[in-house]
C-alpha positions, 0 to 999 in steps of 0.5 A: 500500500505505502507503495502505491501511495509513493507512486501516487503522490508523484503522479499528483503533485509532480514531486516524490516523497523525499522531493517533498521532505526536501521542500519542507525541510528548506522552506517550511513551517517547524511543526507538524501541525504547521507543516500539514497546514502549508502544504495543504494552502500553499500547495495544494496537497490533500490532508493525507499526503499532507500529514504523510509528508510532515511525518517523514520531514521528522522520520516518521510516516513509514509503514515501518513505524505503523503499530496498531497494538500501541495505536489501540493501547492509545485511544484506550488510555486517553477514553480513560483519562 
């Protein structure tokens, strides 16, 4: 799947992945939240690769780093807060 969406992301906003981390790491917004805002307004890239973009700017965002245990230890321990 990560890699289809690589291929995608391409094909849609005529850059690649790490073209895109280069992008944000020399003219882009510090956090995050920013980051995923400035893609979006001054781009024009949808929330998705957005937020997959602003991850990889700090290393993560991979499939590798995917866990749905601690994902779902998460959501329950914020329920409980």
């Amino acid at each position: 799947m990560e890699e289809s969406g690589l291929a995608l992301l391409k094909e849609r906003t005529g850059r690649t992945l790490d073209e895109w981390v280069r992008v944000v790491k020399k003219s882009g917004p510090a956090t995050e939240k920013e980051r995923i805002a400035w893609l979006k307004q001054a781009h024009g890239i949808t929330t998705n690769y957005a937020l997959w973009i602003a991850k990889r700017v700090d290393g993560a965002g991979s499939a590798a780093d995917y866990d749905p245990d601690a994902m779902v230890d998460a959501m329950f321990a914020a329920a409980g807060a």
